[in-house]
C-alpha positions in Angstrom: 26.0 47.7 -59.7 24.8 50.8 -57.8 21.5 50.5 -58.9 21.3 46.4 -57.7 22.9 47.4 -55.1 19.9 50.1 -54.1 17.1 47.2 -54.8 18.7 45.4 -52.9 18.4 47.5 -49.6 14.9 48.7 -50.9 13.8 45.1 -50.4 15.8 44.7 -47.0 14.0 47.8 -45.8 10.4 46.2 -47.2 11.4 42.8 -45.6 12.0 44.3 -42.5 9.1 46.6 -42.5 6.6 43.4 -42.8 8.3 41.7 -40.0 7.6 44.5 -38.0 4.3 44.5 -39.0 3.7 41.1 -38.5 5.4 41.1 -34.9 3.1 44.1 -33.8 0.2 42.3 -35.2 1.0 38.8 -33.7 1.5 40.9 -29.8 -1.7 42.4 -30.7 -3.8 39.8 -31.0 -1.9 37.9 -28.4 -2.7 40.9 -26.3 -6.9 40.8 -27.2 -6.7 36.8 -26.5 -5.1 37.9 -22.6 -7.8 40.4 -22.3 -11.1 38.6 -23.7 -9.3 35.8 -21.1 -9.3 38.0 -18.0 -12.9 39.5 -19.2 -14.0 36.1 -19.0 -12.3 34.9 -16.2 -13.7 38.1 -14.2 -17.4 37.4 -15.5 -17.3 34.1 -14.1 -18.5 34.1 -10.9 -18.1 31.4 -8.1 -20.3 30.4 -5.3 -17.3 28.7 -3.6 -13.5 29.5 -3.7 -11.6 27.1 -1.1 -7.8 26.5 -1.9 -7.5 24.0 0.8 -10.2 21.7 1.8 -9.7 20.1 5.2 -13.1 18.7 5.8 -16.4 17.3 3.9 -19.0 16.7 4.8 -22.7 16.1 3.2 -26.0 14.6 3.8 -29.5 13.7 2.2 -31.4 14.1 5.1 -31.0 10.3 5.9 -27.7 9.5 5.1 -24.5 11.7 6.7 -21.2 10.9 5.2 -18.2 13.0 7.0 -14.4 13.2 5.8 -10.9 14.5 6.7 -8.0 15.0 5.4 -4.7 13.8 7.2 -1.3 13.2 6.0 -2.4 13.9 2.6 -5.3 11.2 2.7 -8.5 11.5 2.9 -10.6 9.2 5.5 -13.6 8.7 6.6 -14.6 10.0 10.6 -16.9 7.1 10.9 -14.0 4.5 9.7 -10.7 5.9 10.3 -8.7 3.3 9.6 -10.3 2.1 6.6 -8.4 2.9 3.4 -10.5 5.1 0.5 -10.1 5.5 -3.2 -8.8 8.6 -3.3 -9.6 9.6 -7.1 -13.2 10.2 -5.1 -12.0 12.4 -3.3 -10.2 14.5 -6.3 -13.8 14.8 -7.5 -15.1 16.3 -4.7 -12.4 19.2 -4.1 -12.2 20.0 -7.5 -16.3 20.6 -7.9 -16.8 22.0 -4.2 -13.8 24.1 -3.4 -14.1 25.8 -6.6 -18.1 25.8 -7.1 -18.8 27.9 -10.5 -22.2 28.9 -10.5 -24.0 28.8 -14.4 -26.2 31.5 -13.2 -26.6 34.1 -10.6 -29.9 34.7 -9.9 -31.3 38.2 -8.7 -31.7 38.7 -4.7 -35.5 38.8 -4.3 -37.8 38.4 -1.6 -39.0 35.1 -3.0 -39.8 32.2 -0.5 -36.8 29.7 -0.4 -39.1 26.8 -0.5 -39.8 27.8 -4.5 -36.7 26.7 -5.4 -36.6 23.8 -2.5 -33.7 25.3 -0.5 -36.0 25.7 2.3 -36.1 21.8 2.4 -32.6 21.2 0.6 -32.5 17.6 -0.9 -28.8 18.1 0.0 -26.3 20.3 2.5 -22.8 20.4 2.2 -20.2 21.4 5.0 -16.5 22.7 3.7 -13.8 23.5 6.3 -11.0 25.2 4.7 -7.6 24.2 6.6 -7.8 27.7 8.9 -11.0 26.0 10.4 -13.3 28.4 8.2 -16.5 27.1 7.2 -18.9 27.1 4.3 -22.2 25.4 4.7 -24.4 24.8 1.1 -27.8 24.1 0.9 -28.4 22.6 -2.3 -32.6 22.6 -3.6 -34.8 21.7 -6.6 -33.5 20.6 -10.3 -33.8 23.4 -12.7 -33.4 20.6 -15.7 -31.5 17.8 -16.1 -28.3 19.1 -15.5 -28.5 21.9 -13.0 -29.8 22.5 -9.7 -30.3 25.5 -7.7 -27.7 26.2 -4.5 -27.4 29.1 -2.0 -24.8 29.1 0.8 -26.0 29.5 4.2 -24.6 32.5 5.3 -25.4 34.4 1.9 -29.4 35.4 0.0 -28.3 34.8 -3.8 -29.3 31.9 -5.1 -27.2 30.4 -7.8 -27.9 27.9 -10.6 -25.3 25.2 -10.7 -24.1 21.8 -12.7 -26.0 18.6 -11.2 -22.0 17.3 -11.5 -22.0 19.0 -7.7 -24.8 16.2 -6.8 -23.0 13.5 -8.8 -20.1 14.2 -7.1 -21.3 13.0 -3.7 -20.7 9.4 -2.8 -23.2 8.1 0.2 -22.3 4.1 0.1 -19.1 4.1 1.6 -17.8 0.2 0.9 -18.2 2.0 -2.9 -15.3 3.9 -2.0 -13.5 1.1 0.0 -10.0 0.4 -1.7 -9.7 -2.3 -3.3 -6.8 -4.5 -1.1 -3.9 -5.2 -3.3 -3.5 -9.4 -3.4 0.0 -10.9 -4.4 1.1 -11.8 -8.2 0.7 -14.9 -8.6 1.7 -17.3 -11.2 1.5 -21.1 -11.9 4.9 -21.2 -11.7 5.8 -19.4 -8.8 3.2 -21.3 -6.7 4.8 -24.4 -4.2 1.4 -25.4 -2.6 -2.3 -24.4 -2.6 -4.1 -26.0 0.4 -8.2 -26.0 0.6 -9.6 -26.4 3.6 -13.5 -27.0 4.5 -14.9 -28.3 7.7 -11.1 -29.3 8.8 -10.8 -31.7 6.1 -7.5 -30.5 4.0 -7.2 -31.0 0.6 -3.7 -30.3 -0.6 -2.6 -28.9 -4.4 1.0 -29.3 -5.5 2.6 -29.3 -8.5 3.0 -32.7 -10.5 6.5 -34.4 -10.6 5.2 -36.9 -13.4 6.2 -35.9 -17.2 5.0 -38.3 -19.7 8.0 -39.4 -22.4 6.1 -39.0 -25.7 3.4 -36.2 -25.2 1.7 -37.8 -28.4 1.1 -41.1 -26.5 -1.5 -38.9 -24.2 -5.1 -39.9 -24.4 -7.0 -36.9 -25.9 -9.8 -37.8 -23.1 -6.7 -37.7 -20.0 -8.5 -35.6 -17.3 -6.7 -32.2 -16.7 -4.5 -32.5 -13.5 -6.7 -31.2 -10.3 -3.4 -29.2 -9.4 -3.4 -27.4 -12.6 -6.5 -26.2 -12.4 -6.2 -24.9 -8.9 -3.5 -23.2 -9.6 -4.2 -21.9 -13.0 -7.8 -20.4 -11.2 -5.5 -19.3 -8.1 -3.5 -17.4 -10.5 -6.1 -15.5 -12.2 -8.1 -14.6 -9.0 -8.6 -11.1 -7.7 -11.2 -9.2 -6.0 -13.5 -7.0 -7.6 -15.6 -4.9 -5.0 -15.8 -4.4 -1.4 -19.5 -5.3 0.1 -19.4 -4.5 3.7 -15.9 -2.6 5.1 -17.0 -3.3 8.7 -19.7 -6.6 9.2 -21.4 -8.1 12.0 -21.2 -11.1 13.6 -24.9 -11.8 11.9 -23.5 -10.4 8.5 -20.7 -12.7 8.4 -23.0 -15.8 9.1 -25.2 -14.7 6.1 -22.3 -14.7 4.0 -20.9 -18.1 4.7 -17.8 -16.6 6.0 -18.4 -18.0 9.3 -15.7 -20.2 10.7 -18.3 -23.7 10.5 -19.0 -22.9 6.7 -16.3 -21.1 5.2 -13.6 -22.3 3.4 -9.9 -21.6 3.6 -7.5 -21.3 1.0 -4.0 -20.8 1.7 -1.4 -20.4 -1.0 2.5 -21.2 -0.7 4.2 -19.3 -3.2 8.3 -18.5 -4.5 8.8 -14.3 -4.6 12.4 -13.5 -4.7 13.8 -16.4 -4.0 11.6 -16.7 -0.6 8.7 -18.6 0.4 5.6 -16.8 1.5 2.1 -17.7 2.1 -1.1 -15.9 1.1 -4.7 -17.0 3.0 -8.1 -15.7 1.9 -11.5 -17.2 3.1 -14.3 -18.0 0.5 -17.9 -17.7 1.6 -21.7 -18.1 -0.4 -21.9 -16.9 -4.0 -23.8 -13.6 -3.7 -27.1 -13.4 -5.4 -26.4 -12.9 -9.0 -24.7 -16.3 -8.7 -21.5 -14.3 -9.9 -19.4 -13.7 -7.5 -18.5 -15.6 -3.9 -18.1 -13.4 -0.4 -14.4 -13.3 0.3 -12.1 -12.2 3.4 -8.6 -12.1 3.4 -6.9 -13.4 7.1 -6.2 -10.7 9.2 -8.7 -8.6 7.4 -12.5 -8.2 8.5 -13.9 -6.2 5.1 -16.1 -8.3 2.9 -15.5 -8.5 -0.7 -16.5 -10.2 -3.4 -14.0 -12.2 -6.3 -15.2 -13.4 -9.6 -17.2 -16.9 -9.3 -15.1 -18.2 -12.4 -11.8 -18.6 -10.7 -13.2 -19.5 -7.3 -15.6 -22.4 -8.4 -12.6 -24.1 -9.5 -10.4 -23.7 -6.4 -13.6 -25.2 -4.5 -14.0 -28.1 -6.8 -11.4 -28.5 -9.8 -13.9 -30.8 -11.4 -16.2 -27.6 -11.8 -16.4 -26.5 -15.2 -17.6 -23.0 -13.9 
């Protein structure tokens, strides 16, 4: 018994022994993995280090796009009041405030213009929220997928990803929000009226309901109704073309008052009657899509030919 008993704790000793070892071992390596991190994090070296970006701004030597951040939301200071995709925007702070640099060149007394920064292709303004600014001249390509950047108040020149040239945006009704339309559903929809040239043509639902379904000629012609309102139910807009048109732009997209027409929807949404109007204009020129305006909204966008055709003639078989 004494002598089980002895194994017994010889084993208990050995068990614990290998736990210890094993513990020790796993901080260890845990330990290595925190230092090779840090040695790696500190080798990493960053042209740019911005926490909070106030301001953007960038240009190709012809086109200037400038941005601030208010309220959380970024705008643009050419169209204030014009809503922007702000996933864009996420982009842009993530590569510019926190610009990692794939290689740090030596400081030499080479001319700028070798590596194009004497001429940059681009320049990039960052104002941090303390009104601090960083202005980047960005150069040549090295390859594919880097180009060569200095800041302006610095001599290195850096190698960095070509994601920091991606990442700038210079159409601007690209980054135009889409503007949400209603949900709507056959079902939920009272009265769709079409208006061109102040002749009114008016959709509403059919009262009629035919006894014996069977008895229906296979050739009956769809309802006009149903069509409208199957094609208003499935419209939605797809792109913004021009966030702030002329009087000369507008004409050239049909959207004019003389050859426009207007749709206006009545529809049922919680148990109240409300009315959506959007103006359709001239298919674009990949026959696609038509120029559309919502009322009380001057941005021109475009919504998908398929659903709109039929809304302008329920006959179409578009």
């Amino acid at each position: 018994m004494q002598k089980k008993k002895k194994q017994f704790l010889i084993l208990g000793a050995i068990l614990l022994s290998l736990l210890a070892i094993y513990f020790l071992l796993g901080k260890y390596n845990t330990t290595v993995a925190e230092k090779e991190a840090k040695k790696e994090a500190a080798a990493t070296v960053y042209v740019t280090k911005i926490s909070k970006l106030a301001k953007i701004s960038y240009t190709n030597n012809t086109d200037t796009l400038s941005f601030v951040k208010k309220s959380g939301k970024w705008s643009s200071k050419s169209a204030k009041d014009v809503a922007l995709t702000q996933s864009y925007f996420d982009t842009m702070v993530s590569e510019f405030g926190k610009l990692e640099a794939t290689r740090k060149l030596s400081e030499s007394s080479d001319e700028l213009a070798d590596y194009g920064l004497e001429t940059p292709a681009y320049t990039i303004t960052l104002t941090d929220s303390n009104g601090t600014e960083i202005k980047l001249l960005v150069g040549n390509a090295v390859n594919d997928s880097e180009y060569y950047v200095k800041r302006a108040d610095k001599d290195t020149i850096y190698t960095v990803s070509s994601s920091l040239v991606s990442a700038m945006q210079f159409d601007l009704n690209s980054m135009v929000a889409i503007e949400d339309t209603p949900t709507l559903l056959s079902d939920s929809i009272k009265k769709v009226e079409v208006t061109k040239n102040s002749s009114t043509t008016i959709y509403e639902p059919s009262t009629a309901e035919t006894a014996d379904s069977s008895e229906t000629s296979s050739t009956e012609e769809t309802d006009p109704a149903d069509t409208v309102f199957s094609a208003v139910s499935s419209f939605y807009l797809t792109s913004c073309i021009n966030y702030a048109p002329s009087e000369t732009d507008i004409q050239s997209y049909g959207l004019d008052e003389q050859n426009r027409t207007k749709v206006t929807i009545t529809y049922k949404e919680n148990k109240k009657n409300k009315t959506f109007t959007f103006f359709i204009g001239n298919l674009d020129e990949t026959n696609s899509a038509y120029y559309v305006q919502l009322e009380s909204y001057g941005i021109v966008y475009e919504g998908s030919a398929t659903s709109l055709a039929k809304i302008l003639d329920p006959s179409s078989s578009s």
